[in-house]
N, C-alpha and C positions, 0 to 999 in steps of 0.2 A: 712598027705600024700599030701594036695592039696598044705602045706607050701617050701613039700621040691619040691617039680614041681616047685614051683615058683623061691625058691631058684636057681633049675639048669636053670628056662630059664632066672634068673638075668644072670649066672653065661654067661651060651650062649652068652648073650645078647652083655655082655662088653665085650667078647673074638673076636667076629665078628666085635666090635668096632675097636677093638684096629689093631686085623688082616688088615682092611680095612684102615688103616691111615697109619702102615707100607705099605701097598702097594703101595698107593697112593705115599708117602715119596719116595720110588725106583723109581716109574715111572718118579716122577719129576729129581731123578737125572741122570735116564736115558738120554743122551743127544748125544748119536753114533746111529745113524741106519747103518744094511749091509744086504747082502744077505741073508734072512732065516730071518727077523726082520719084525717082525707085530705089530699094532693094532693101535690107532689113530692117531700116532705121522708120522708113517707110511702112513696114509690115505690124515694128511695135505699137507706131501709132494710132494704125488702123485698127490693131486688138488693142489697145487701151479705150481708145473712140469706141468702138464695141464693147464694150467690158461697162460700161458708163453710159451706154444708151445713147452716145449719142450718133451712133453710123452703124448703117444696117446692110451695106455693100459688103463688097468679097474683102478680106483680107489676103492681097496677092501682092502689095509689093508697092504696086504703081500706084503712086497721088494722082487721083483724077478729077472731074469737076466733083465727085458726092464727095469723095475725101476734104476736098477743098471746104466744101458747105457744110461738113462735119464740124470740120478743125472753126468754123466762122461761128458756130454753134456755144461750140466748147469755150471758145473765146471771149462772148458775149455773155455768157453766164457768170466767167470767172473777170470781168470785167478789163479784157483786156483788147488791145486793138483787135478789130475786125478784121483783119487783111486776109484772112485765110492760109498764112503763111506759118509755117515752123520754127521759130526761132527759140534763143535762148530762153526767154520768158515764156511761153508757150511749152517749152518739153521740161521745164522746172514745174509751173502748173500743174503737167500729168503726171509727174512726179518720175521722168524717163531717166533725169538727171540725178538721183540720188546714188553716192556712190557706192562701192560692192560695201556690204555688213563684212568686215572681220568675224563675226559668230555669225553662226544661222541659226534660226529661229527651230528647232525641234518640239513643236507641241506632240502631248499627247496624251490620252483619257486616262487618269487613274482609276482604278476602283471605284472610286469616290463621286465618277465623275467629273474630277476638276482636271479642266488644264493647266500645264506646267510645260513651260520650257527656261530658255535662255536668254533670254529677251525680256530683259524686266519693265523696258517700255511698252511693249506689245501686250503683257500681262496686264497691269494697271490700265492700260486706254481700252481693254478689252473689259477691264472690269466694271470697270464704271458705265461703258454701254449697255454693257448687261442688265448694269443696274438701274439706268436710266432711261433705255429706250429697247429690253428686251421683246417686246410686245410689236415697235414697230417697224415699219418696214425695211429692206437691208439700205436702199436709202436715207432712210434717218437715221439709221444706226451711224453711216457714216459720217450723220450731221454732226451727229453728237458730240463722235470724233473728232470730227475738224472743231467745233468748237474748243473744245482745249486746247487743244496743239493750236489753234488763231490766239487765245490768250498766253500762252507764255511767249507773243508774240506782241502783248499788248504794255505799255508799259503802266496801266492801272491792274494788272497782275503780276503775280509771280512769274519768272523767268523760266522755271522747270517745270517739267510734265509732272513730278509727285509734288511740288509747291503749289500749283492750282489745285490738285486732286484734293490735297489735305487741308488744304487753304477753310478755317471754320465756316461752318454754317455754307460754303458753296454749295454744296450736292448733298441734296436729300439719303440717294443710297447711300451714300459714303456717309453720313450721320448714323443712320438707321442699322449700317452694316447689309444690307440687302444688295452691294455692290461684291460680297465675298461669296455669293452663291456659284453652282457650276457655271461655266460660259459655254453657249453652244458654237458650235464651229462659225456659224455668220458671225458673233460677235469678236470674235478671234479675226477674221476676215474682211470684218470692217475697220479695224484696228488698224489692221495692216495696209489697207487702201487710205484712210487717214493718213498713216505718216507717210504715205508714198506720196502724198499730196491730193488727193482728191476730196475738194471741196464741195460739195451742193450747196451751202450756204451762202458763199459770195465772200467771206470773213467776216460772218456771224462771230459775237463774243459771247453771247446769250441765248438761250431758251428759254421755254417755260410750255408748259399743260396751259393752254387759256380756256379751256373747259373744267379748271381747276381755281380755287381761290390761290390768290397769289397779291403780294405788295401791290399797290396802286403805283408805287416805283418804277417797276417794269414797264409799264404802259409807256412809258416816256422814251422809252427806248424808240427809235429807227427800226419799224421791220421790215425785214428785206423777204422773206417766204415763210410758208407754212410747208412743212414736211410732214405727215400724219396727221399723230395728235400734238405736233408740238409749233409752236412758232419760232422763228428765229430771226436776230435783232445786232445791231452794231450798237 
């Protein structure tokens, strides 16, 4: 008697396994949220929409109509269909889709003040904000960001993140050396929401201080918004 109990809760046992891996398996290819769509995929978006200003509802779970006009928000900015829908294109945008880092990123203050970790990418896109938009706000800081990271996406730049950086005469801090100074934690922070994909700019390639002298070049540019004190251009 106590053999065949054990028998049925082997049998339990790997049924529960097995159930649970198929499930798991759908959720991952689950990859649309819409109206009526819950549970954590649902939750991330709500706190990235949160995180980025653009939804000020509960983060619970459930896509509802604000979630919906959130995500139609989001969309419109980043220039992509309106539908209010989740898709592929959409959770690469908030950058949901980026896959796990092999290293994790350990910042943390030396003496000196500077940060230092393992992330040589996060280092450099953090420096150069520093150096070029520490002053403004944690949104422009992330313009900044995205600015780079849209050029080695451009192919009138460099292809890497330290090829634009070092690229001559681009960036003022990076001339002047005023891009090596400490980084405070926002710019570290906006670093990190850059490569995660968060754009304000639309795929700005450009900036500039227009309360500043600057090339009559620039003027030629396409702008697409002003962030602070800077403007931003395709």
């Amino acid at each position: 008697m106590q053999l065949g109990n054990k028998k049925k809760y082997l049998i339990w046992f790997i049924t529960a396994i097995f159930l649970c891996s198929v499930a798991g398996y759908a959720f991952a290819q689950n990859d649309t949220l819409y109206w009526g769509s819950s549970g954590t995929k649902v939750r991330a978006v709500q706190q990235r929409l949160k995180d980025w200003g653009y939804y000020d509802g509960p983060v619970d779970g459930y896509f509802s109509g604000k979630t919906a006009s959130a995500v139609r928000k989001f969309q419109a900015y980043h220039g992509l269909a309106t539908d209010g829908i989740v898709g592929p294109k959409t959770f690469s945008a908030m950058g949901l889709y980026t896959p796990p880092r092999k290293t994790t990123y350990t910042a943390k203050t030396t003496t000196t003040g500077v940060y230092v970790g393992n992330d040589h990418n996060i280092n450099l896109l953090a420096r150069v904000i520093m150096g070029e938009a520490a002053d403004e706000p944690y949104v422009g800081k992330v313009a900044v960001g995205a600015v780079l990271l849209n050029r080695t996406r451009s192919s009138s730049f460099p292809q890497t993140l330290s090829g634009v950086v070092y690229q001559p005469m681009a960036f003022e801090s990076v001339s002047n050396g005023q891009y090596n100074r400490a980084l405070s934690p926002e710019a570290v922070k906006a670093a990190r929401d850059a490569l995660a994909g968060y754009d304000p700019t639309g795929g700005a390639i450009f900036f500039w201080n227009p309360y500043k002298p600057v090339s009559k070049w620039i003027w030629s540019r396409s702008i697409v918004t002003q962030i602070g004190n800077h403007v931003f251009a395709k």
